[in-house]
PDB file of N, CA, C, O and CB in Angstrom:
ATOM      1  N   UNK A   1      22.268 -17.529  16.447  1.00  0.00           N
ATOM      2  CA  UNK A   1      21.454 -16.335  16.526  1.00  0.00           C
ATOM      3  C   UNK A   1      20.763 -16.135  15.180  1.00  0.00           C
ATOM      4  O   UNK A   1      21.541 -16.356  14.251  1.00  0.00           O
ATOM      5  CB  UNK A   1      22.311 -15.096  16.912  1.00  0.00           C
ATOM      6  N   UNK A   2      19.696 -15.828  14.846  1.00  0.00           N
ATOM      7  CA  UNK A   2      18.297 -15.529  14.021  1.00  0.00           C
ATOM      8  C   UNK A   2      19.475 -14.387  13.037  1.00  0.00           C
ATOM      9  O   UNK A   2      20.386 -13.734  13.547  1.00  0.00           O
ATOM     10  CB  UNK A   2      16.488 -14.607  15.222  1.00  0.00           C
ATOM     11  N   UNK A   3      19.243 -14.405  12.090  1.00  0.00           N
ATOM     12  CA  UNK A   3      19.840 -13.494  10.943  1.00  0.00           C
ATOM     13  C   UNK A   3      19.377 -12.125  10.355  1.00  0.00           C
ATOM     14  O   UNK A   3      18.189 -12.099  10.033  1.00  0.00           O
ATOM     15  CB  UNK A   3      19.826 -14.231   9.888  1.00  0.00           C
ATOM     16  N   UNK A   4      19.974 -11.177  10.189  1.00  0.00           N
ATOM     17  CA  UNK A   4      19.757  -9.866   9.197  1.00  0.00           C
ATOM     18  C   UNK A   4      19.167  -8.989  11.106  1.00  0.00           C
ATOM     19  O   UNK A   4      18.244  -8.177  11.167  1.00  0.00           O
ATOM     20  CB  UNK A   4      17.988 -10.178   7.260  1.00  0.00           C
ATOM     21  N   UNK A   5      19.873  -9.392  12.195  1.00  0.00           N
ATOM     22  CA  UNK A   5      19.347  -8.328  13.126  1.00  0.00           C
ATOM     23  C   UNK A   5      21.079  -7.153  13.574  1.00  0.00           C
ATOM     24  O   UNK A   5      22.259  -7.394  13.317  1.00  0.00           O
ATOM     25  CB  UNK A   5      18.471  -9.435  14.847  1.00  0.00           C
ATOM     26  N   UNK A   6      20.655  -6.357  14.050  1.00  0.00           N
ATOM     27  CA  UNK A   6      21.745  -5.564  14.296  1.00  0.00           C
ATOM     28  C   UNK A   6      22.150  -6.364  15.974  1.00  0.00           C
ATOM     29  O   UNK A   6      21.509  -6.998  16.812  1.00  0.00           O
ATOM     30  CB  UNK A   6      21.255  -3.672  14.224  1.00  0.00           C
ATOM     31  N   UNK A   7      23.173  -6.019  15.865  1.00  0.00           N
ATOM     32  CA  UNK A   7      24.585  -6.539  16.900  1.00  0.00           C
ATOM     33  C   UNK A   7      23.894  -5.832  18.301  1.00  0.00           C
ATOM     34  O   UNK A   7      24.154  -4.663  18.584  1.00  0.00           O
ATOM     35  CB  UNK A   7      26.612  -5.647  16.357  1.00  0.00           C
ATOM     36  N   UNK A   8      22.923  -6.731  19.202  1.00  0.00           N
ATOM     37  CA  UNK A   8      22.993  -5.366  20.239  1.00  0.00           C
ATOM     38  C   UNK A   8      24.306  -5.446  21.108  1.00  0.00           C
ATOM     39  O   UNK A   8      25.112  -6.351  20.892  1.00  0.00           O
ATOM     40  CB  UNK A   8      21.583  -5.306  21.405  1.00  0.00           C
ATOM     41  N   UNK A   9      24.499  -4.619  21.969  1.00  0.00           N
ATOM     42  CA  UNK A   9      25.863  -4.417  23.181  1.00  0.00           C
ATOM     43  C   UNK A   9      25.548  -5.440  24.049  1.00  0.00           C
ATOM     44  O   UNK A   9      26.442  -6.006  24.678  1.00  0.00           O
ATOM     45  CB  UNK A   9      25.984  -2.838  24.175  1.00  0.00           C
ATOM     46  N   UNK A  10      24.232  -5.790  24.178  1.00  0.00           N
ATOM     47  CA  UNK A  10      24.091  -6.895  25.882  1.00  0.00           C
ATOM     48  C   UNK A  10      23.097  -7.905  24.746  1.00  0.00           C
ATOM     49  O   UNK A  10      22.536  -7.803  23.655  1.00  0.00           O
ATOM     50  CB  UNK A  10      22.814  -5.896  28.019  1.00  0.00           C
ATOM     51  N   UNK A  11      23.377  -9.111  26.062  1.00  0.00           N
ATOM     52  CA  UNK A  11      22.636 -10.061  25.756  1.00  0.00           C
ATOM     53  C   UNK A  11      22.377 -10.780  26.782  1.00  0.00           C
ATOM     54  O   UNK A  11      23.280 -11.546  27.119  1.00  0.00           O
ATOM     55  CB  UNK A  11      23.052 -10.702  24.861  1.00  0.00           C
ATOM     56  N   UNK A  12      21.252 -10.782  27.507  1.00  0.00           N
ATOM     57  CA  UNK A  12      20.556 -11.407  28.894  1.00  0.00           C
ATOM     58  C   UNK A  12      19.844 -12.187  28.911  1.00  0.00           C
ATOM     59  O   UNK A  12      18.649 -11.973  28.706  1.00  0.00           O
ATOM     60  CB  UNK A  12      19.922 -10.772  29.615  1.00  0.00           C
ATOM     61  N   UNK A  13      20.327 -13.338  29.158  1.00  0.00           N
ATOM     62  CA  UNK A  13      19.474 -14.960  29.169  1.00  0.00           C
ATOM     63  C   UNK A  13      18.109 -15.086  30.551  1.00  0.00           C
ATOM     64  O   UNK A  13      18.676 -14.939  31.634  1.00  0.00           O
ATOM     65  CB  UNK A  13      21.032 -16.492  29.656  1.00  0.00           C
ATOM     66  N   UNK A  14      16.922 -15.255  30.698  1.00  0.00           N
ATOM     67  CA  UNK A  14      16.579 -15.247  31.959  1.00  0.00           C
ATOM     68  C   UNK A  14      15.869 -16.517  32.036  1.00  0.00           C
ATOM     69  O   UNK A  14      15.232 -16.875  31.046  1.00  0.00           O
ATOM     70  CB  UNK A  14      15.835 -14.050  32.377  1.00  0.00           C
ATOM     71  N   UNK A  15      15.892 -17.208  33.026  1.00  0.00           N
ATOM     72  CA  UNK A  15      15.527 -18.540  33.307  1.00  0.00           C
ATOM     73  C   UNK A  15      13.975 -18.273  34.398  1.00  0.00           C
ATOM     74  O   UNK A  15      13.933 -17.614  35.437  1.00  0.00           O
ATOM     75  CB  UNK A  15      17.048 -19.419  34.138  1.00  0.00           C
ATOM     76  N   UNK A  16      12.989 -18.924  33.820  1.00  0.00           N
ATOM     77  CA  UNK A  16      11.940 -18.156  34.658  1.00  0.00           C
ATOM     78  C   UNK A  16      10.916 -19.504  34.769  1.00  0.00           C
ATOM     79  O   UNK A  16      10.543 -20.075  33.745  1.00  0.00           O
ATOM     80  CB  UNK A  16      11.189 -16.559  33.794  1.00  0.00           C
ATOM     81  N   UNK A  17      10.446 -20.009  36.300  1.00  0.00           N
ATOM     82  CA  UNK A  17       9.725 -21.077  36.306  1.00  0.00           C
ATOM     83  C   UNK A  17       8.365 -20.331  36.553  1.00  0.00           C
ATOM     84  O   UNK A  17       8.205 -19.326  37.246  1.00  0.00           O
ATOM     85  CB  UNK A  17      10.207 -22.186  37.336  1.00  0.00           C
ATOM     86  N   UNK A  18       7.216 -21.177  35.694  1.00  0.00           N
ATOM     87  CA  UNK A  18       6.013 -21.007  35.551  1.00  0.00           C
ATOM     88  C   UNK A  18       5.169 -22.292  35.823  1.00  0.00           C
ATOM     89  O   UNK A  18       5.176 -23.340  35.179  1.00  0.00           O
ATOM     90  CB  UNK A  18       5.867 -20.477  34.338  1.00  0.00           C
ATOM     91  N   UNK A  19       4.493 -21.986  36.851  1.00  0.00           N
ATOM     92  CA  UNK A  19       3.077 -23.652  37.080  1.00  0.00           C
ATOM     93  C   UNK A  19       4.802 -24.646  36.461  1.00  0.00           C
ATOM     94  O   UNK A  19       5.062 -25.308  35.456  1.00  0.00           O
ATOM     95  CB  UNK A  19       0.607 -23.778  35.049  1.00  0.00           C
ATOM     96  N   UNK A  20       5.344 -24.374  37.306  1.00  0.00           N
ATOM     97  CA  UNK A  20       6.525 -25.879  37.280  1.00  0.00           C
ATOM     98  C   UNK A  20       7.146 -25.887  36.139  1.00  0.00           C
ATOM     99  O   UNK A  20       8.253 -26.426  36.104  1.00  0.00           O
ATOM    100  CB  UNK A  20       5.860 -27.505  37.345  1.00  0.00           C
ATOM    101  N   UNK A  21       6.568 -25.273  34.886  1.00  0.00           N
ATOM    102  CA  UNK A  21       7.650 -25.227  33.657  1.00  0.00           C
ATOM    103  C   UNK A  21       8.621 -24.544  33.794  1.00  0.00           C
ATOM    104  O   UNK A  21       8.553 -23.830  34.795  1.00  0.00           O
ATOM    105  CB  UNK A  21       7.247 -24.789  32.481  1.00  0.00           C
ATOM    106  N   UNK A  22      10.030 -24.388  32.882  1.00  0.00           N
ATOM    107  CA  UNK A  22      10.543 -23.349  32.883  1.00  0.00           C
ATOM    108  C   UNK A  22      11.188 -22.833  31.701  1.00  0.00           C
ATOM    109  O   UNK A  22      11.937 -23.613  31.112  1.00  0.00           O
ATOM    110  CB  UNK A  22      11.200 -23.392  33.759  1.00  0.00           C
ATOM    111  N   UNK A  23      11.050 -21.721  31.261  1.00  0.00           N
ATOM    112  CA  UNK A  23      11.159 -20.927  29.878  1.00  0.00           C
ATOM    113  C   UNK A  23      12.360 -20.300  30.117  1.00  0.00           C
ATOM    114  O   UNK A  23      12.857 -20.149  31.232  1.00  0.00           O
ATOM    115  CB  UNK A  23       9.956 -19.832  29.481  1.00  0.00           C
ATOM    116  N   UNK A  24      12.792 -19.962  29.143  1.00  0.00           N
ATOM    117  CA  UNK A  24      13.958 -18.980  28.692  1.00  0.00           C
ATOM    118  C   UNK A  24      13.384 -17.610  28.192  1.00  0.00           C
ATOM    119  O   UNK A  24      12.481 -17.321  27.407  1.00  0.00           O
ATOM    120  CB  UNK A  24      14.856 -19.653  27.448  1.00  0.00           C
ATOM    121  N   UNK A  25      14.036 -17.064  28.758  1.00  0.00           N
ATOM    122  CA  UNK A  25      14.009 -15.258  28.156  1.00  0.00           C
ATOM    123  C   UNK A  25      15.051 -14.976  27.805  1.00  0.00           C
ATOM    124  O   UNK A  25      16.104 -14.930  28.441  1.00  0.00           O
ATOM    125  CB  UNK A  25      13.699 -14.014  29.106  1.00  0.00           C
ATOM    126  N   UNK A  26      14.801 -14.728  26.594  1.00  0.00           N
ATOM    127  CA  UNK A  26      16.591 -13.727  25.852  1.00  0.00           C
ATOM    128  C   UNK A  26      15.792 -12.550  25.482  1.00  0.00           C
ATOM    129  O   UNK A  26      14.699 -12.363  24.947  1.00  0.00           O
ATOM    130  CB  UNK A  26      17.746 -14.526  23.937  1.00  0.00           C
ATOM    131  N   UNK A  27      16.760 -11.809  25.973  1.00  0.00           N
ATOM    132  CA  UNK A  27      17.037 -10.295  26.067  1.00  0.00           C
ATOM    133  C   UNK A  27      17.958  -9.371  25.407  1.00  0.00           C
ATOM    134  O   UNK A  27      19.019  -9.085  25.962  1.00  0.00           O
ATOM    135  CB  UNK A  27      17.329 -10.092  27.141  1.00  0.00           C
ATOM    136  N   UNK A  28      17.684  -8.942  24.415  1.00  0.00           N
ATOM    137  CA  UNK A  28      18.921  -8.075  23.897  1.00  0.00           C
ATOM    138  C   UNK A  28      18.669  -6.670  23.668  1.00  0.00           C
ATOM    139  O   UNK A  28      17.655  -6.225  23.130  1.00  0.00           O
ATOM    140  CB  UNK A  28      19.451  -8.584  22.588  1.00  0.00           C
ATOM    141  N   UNK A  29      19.626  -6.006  24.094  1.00  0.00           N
ATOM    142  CA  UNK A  29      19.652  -4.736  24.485  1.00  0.00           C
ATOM    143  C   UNK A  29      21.574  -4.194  24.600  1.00  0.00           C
ATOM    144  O   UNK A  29      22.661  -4.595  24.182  1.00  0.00           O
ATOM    145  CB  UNK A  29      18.667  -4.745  26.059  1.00  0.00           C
ATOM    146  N   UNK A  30      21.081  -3.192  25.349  1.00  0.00           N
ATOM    147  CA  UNK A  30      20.070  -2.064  25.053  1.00  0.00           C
ATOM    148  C   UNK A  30      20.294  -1.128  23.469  1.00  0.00           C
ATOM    149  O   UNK A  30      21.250  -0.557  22.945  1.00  0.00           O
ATOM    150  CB  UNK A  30      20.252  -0.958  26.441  1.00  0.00           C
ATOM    151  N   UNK A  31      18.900  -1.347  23.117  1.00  0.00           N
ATOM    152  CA  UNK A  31      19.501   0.042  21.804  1.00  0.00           C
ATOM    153  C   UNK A  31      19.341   1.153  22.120  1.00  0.00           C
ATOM    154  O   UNK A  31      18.686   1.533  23.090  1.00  0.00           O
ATOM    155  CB  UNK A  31      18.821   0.219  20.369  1.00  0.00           C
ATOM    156  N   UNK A  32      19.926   1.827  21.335  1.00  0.00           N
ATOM    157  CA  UNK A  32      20.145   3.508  21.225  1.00  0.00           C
ATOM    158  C   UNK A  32      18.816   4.683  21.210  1.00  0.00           C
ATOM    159  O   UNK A  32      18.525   5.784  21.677  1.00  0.00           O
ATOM    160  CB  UNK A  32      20.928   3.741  19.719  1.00  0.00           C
ATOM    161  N   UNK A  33      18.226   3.534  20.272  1.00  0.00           N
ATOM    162  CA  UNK A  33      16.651   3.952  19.689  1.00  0.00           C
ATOM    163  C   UNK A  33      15.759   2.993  19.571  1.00  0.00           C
ATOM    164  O   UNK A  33      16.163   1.834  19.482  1.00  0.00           O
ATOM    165  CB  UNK A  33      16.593   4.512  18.324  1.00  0.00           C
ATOM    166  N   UNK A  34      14.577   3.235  19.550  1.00  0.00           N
ATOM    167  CA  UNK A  34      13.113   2.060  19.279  1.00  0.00           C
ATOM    168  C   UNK A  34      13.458   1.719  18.090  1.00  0.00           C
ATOM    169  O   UNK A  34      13.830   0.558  17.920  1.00  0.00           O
ATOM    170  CB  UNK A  34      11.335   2.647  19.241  1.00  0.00           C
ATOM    171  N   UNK A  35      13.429   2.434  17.220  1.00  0.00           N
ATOM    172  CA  UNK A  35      13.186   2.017  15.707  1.00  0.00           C
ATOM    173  C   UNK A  35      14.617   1.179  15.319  1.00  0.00           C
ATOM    174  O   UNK A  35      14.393   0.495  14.321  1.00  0.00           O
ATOM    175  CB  UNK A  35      12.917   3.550  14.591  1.00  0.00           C
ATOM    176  N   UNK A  36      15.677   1.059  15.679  1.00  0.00           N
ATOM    177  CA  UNK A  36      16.112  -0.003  15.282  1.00  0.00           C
ATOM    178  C   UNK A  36      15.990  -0.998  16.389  1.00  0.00           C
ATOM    179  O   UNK A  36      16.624  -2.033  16.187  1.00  0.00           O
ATOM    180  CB  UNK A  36      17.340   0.183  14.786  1.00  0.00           C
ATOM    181  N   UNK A  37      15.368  -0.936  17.440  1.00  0.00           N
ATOM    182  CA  UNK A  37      14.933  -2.279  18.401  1.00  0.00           C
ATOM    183  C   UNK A  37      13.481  -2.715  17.400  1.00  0.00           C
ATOM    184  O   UNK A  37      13.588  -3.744  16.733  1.00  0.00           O
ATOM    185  CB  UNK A  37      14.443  -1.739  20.515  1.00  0.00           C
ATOM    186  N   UNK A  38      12.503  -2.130  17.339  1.00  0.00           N
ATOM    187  CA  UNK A  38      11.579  -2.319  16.556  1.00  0.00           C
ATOM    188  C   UNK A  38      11.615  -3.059  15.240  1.00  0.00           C
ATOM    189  O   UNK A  38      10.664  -3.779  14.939  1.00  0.00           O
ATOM    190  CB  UNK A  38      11.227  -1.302  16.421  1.00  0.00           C
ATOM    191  N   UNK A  39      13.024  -2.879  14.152  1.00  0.00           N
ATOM    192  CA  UNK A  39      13.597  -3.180  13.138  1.00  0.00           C
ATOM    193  C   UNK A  39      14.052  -4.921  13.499  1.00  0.00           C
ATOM    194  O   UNK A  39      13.890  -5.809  12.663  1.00  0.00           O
ATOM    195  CB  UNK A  39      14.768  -2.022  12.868  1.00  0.00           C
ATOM    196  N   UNK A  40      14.591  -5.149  14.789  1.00  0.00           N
ATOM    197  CA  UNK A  40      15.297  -6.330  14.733  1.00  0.00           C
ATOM    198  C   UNK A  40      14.024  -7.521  15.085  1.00  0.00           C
ATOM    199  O   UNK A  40      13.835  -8.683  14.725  1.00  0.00           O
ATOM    200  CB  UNK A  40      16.666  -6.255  15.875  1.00  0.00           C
ATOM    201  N   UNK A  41      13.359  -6.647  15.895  1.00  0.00           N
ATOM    202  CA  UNK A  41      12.464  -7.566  16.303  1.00  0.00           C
ATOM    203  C   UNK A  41      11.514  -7.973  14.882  1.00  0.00           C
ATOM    204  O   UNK A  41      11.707  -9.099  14.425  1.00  0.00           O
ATOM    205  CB  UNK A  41      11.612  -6.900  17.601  1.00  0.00           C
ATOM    206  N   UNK A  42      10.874  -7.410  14.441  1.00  0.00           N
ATOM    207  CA  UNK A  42      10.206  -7.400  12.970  1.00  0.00           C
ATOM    208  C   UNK A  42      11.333  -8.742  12.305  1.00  0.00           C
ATOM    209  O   UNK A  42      10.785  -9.786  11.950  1.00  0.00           O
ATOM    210  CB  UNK A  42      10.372  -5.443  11.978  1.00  0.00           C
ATOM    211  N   UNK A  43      12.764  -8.629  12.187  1.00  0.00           N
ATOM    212  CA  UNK A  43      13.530  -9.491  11.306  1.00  0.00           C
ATOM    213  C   UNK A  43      13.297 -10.701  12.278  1.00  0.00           C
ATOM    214  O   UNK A  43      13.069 -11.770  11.711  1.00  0.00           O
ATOM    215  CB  UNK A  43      15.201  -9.012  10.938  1.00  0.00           C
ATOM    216  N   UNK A  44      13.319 -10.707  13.805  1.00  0.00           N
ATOM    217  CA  UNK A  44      12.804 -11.832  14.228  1.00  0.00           C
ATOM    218  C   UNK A  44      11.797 -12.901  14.208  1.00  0.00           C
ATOM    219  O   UNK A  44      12.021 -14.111  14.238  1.00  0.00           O
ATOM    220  CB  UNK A  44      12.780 -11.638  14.818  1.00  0.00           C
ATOM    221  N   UNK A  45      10.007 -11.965  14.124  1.00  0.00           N
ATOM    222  CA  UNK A  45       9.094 -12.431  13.849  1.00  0.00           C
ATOM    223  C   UNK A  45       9.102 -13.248  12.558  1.00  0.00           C
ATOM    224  O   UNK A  45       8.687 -14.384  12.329  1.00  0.00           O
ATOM    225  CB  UNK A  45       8.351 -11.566  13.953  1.00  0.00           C
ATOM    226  N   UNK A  46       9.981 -11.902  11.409  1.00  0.00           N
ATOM    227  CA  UNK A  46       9.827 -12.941   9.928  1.00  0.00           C
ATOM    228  C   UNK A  46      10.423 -14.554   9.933  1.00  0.00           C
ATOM    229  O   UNK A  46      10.309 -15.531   9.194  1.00  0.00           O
ATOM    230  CB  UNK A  46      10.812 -12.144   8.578  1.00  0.00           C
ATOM    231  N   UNK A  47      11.243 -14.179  11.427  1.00  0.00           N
ATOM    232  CA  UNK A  47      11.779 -16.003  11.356  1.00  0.00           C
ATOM    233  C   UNK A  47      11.062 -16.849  12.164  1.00  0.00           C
ATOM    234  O   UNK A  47      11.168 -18.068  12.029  1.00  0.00           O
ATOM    235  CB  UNK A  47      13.364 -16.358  11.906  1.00  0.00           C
ATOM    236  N   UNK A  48      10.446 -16.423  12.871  1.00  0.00           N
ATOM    237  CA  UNK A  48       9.304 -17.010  13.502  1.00  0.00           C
ATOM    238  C   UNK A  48       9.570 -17.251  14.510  1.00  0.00           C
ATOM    239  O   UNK A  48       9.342 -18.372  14.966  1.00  0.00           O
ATOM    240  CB  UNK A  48       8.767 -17.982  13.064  1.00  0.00           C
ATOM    241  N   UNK A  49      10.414 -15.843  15.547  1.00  0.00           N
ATOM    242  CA  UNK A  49      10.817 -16.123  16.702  1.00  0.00           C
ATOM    243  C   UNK A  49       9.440 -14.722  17.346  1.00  0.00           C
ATOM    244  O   UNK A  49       9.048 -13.597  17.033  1.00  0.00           O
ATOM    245  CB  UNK A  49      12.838 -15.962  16.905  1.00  0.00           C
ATOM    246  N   UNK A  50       9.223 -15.608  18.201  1.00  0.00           N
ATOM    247  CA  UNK A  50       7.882 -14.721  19.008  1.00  0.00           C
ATOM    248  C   UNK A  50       9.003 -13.418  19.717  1.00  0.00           C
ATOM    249  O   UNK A  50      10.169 -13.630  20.050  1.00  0.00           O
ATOM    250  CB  UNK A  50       6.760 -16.004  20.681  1.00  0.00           C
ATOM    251  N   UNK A  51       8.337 -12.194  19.811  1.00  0.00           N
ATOM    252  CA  UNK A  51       9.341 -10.913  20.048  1.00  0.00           C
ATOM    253  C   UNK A  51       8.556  -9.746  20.176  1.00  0.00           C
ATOM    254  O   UNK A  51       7.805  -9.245  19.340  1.00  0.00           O
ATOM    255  CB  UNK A  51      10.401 -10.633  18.845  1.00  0.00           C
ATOM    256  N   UNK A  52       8.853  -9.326  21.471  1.00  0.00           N
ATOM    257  CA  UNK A  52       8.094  -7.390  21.121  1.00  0.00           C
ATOM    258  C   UNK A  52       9.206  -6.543  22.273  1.00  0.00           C
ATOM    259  O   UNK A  52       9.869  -7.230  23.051  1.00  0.00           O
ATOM    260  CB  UNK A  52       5.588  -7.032  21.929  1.00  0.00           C
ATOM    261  N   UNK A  53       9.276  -5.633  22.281  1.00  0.00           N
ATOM    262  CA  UNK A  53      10.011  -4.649  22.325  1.00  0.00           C
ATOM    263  C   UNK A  53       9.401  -3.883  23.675  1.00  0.00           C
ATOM    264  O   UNK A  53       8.294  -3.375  23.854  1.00  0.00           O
ATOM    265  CB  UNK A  53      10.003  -3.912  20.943  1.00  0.00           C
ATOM    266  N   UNK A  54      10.538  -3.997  24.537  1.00  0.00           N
ATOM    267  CA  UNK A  54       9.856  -2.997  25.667  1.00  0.00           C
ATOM    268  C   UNK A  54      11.256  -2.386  25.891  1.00  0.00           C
ATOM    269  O   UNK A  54      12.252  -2.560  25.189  1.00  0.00           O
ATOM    270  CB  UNK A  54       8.983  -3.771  27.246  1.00  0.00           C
ATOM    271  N   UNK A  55      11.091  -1.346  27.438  1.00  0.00           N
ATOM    272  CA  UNK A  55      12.491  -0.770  28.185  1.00  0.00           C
ATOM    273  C   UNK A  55      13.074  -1.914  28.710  1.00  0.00           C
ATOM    274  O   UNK A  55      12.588  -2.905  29.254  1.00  0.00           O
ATOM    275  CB  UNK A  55      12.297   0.349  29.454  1.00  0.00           C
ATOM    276  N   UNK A  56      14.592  -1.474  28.354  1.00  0.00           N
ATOM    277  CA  UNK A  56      15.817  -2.268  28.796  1.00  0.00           C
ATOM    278  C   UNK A  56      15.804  -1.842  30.162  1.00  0.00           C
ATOM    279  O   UNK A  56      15.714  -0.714  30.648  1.00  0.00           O
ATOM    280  CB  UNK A  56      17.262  -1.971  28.011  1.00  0.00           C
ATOM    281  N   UNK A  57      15.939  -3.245  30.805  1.00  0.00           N
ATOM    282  CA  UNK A  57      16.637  -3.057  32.171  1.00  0.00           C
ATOM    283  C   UNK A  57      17.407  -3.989  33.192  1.00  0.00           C
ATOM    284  O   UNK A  57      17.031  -5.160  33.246  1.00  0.00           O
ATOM    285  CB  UNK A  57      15.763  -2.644  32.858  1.00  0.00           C
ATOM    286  N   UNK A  58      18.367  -3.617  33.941  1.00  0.00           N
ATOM    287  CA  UNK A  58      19.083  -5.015  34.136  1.00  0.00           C
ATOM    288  C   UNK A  58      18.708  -5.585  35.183  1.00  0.00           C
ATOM    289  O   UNK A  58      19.514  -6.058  35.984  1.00  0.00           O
ATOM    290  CB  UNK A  58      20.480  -5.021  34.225  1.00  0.00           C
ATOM    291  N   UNK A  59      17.213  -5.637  35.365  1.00  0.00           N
ATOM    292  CA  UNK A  59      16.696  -6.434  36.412  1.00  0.00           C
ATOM    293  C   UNK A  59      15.731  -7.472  35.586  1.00  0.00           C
ATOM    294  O   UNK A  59      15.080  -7.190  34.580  1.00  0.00           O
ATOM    295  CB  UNK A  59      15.906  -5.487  37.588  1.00  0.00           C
ATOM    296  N   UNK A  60      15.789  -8.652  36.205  1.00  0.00           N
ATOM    297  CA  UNK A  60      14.834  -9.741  35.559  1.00  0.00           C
ATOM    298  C   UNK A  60      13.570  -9.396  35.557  1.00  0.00           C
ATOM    299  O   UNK A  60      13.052  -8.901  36.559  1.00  0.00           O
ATOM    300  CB  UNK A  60      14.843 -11.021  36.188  1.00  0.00           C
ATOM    301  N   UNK A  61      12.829  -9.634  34.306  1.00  0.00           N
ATOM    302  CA  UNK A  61      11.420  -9.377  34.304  1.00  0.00           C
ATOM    303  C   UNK A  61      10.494 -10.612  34.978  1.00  0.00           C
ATOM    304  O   UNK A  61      10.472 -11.729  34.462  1.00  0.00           O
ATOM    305  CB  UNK A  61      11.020  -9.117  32.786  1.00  0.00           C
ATOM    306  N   UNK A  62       9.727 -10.279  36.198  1.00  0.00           N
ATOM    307  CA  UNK A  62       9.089 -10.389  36.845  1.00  0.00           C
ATOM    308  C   UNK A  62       7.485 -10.682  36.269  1.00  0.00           C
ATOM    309  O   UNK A  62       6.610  -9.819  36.198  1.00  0.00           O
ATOM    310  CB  UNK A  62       9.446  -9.475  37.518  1.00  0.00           C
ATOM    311  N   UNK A  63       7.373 -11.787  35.971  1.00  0.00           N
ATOM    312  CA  UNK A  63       5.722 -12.289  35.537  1.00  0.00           C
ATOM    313  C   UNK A  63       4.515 -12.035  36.726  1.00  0.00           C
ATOM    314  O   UNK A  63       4.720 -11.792  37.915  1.00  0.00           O
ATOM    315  CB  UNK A  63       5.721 -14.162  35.246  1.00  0.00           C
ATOM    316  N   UNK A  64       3.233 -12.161  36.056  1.00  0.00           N
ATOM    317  CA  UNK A  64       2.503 -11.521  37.425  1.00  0.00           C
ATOM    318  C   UNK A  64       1.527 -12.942  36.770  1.00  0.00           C
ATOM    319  O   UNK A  64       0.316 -12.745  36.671  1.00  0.00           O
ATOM    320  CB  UNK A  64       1.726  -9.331  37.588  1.00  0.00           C
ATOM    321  N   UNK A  65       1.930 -13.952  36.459  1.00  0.00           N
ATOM    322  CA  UNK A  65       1.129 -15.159  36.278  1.00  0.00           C
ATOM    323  C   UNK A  65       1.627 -15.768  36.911  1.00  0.00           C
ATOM    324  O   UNK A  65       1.260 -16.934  37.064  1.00  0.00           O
ATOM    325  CB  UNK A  65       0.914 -15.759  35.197  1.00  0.00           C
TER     326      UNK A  65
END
């Protein structure tokens, strides 16, 4: 795991096929507040993990590509 982020409670792997590829989604959640979801993600980017911040939820996110 990528360094200097806070501990979230969950961690949700999602396996998602696209035009025949298939990607990984990691998910970590849920925080308490934005601003330290906002905080971890920022320590992510500086490592050069692509990351943005939406609502937690425990249903798989659903692509519309």
């Amino acid at each position: 795991m990528p360094q200097n982020i806070i501990s979230p409670t969950e961690i949700n792997v999602e396996t998602v096929s696209v035009n025949n590829t298939t990607f990984y989604r990691l998910k970590l959640g849920a925080y308490s507040n934005s601003a330290d979801a906002k905080s971890d993600c920022l320590a992510l980017i500086k490592q050069q993990v692509t990351c943005f911040v939406s609502y937690y939820v425990q249903q798989p996110y659903r692509s519309t590509i």
